[in-house]
ZAGU-487458 format. One record per residue (C-alpha): z, x, y; residue number from 0. Coordinates in nm, 3 decimals, always signed. Last residue first. Example, Ala and Ser with C-alpha at 12.3 -4.5 7.8 and 13.67 -1.06 7.14 Angstrom:
BEGIN
        pz        px        py     n
    +0.714    +1.367    -0.106     1
    +0.780    +1.230    -0.450     0
***
This chain:
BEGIN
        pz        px        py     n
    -1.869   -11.927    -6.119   189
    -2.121   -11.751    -6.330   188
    -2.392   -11.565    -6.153   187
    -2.797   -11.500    -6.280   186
    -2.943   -11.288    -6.066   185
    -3.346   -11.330    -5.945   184
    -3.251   -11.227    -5.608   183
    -3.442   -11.555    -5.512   182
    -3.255   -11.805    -5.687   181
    -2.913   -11.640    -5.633   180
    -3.018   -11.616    -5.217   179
    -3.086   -12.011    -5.262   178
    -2.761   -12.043    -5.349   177
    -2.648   -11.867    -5.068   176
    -2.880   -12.068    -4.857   175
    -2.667   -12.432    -4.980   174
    -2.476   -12.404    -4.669   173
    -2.270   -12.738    -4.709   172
    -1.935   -12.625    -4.585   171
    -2.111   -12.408    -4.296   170
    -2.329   -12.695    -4.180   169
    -2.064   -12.972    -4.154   168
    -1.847   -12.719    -4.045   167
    -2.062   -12.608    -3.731   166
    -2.159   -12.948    -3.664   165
    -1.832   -13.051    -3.634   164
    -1.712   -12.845    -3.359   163
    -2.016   -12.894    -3.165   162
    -1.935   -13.243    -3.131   161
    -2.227   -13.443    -3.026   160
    -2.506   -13.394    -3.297   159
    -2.225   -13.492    -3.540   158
    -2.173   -13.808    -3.393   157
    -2.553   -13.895    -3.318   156
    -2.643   -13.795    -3.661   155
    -2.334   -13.986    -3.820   154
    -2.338   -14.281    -3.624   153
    -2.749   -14.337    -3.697   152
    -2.720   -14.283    -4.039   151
    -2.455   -14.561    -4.082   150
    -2.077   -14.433    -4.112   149
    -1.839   -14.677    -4.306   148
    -1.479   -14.716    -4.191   147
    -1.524   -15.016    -3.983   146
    -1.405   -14.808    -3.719   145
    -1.697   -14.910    -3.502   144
    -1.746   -14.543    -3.360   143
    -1.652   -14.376    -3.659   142
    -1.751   -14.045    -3.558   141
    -1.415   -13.863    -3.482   140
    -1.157   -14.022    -3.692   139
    -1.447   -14.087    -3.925   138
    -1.510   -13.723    -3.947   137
    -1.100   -13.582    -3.933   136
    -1.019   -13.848    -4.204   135
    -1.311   -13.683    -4.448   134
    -1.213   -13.307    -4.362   133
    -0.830   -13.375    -4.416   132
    -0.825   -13.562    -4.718   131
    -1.105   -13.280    -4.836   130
    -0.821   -13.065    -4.742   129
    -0.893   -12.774    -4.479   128
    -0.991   -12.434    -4.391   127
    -1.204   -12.454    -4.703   126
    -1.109   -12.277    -5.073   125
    -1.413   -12.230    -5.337   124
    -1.761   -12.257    -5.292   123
    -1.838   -12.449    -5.574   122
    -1.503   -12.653    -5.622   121
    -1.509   -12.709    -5.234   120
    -1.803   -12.850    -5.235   119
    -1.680   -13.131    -5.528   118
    -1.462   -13.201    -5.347   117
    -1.644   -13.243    -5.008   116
    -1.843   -13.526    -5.188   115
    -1.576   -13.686    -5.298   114
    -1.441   -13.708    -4.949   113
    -1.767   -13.851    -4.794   112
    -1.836   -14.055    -5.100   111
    -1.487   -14.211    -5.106   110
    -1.432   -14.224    -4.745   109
    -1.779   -14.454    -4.693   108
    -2.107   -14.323    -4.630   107
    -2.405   -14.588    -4.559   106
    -2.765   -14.664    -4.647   105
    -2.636   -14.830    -4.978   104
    -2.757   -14.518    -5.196   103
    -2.467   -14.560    -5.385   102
    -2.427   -14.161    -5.323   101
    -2.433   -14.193    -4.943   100
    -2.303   -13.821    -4.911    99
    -2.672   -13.644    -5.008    98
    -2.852   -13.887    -4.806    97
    -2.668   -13.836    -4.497    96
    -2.707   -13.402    -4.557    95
    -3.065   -13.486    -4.532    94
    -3.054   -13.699    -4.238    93
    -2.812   -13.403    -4.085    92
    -3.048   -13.156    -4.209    91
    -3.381   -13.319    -4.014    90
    -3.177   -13.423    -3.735    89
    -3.059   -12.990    -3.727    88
    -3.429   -12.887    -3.783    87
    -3.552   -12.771    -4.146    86
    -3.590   -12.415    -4.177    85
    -3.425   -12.256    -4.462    84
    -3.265   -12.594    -4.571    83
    -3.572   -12.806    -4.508    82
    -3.795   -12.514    -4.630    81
    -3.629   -12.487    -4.966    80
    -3.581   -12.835    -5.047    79
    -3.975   -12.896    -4.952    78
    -4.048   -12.584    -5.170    77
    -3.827   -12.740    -5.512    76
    -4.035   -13.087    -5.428    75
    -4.380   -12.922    -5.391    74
    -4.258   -12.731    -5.691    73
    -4.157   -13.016    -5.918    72
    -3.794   -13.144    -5.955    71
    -3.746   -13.355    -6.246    70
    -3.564   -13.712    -6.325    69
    -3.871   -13.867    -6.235    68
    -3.725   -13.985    -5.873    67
    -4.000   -13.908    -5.649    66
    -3.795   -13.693    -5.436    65
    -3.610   -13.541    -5.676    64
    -3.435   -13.273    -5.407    63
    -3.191   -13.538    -5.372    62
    -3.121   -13.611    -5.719    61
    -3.046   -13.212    -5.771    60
    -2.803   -13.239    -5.539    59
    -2.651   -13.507    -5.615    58
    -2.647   -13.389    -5.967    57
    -2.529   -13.036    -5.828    56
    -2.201   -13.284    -5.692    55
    -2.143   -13.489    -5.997    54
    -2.080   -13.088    -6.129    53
    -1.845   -13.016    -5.872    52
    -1.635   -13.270    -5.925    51
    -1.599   -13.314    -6.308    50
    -1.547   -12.898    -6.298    49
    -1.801   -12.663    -6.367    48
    -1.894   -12.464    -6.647    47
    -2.292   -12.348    -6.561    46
    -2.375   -12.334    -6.234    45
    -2.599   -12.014    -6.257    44
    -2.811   -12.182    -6.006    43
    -3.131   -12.125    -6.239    42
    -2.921   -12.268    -6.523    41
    -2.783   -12.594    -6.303    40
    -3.142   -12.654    -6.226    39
    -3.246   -12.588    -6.584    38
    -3.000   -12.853    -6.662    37
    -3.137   -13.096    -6.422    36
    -3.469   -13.079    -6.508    35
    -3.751   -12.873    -6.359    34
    -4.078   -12.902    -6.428    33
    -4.337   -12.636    -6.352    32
    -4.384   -12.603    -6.745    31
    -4.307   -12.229    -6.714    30
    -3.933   -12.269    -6.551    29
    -3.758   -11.967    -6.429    28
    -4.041   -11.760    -6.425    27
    -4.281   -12.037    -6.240    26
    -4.044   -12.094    -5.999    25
    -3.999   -11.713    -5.876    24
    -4.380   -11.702    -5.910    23
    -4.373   -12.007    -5.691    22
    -4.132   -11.881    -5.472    21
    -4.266   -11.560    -5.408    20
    -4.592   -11.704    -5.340    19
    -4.438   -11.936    -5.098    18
    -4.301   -11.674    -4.906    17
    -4.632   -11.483    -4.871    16
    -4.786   -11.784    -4.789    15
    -4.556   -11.848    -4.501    14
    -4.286   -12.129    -4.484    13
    -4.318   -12.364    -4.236    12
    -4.183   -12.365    -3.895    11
    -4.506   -12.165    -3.756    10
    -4.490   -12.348    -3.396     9
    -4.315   -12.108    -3.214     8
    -4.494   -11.782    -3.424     7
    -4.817   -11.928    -3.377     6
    -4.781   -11.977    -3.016     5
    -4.606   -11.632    -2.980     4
    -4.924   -11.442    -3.167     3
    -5.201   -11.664    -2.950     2
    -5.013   -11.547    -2.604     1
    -5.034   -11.170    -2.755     0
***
């Protein structure tokens, strides 16, 4: 019994099982194990989007590219999957950083933050609030500096701390739904 909890604590991967559903899953939706952006958005069924929420799936999608070849292999696709299925809250929050700094200049400023929530908010439809109102409430409450740009370390450390936040911040950028569509196997336009 001891050995069964000690694997369970520690098993924060995926299973094989799981993985084999995934890659067959994978494999369906995309036979040359390469996934470009458009089959992305097909999978997703995120075709017909607006300006905003599509720059947003290319984030996405550039994200997930980990080695930057303009494709997302498996390893890449199950890394995605894992981090948002299972991934620790630092792990999400650096994750969640990288997805918002879209210059890649190892900060967030208003403009990404709030275009960014946008484009969210065209996917998943209506919020409790504004994107305005989402993007002044963070650096009103994280910008410790105010020099209205967030490094890494102000937004994990000010997100970690208010409880409040955390919750949105994960709940507006929930991507397991879509990962629900993947595995369900249905196709659904927005």
């Amino acid at each position: 019994m001891f050995d069964t909890m000690g694997a369970s604590a520690s098993a924060d991967d995926i299973n094989a099982m799981e993985i084999h559903h995934w890659y067959t899953k994978f494999m369906k939706e995309c036979p040359s194990g390469q996934l470009c952006l458009h089959e992305f958005k097909h999978v997703l069924g995120l075709q017909g989007l607006t300006q905003d929420a599509n720059k947003y799936v290319e984030q996405v999608f550039h994200t997930f590219d980990m080695n930057k070849d303009g494709f997302i292999d498996f390893l890449e696709f199950i890394a995605a999957i894992n981090l948002v299925i299972r991934g620790k809250i630092d792990q999400k929050l650096k994750w969640y950083f990288k997805l918002y700094d879209a210059d890649g200049n190892g900060t967030i400023d208003k403009k990404e933050l709030l275009s960014i929530f946008m484009a969210i908010q065209a996917i998943n439809g209506n919020q409790s609030m504004t994107p305005e109102e989402f993007t002044n409430m963070v650096f009103q409450k994280i910008d410790v500096n105010n020099d209205g740009e967030l490094t890494l370390e102000e937004f994990i450390n000010g997100v970690e701390s208010d409880a409040s936040l955390l919750e949105l911040i994960s709940k507006s950028f929930d991507l397991s739904n879509v990962l629900k569509v993947i595995q369900s196997g249905r196709r659904h336009s927005i």
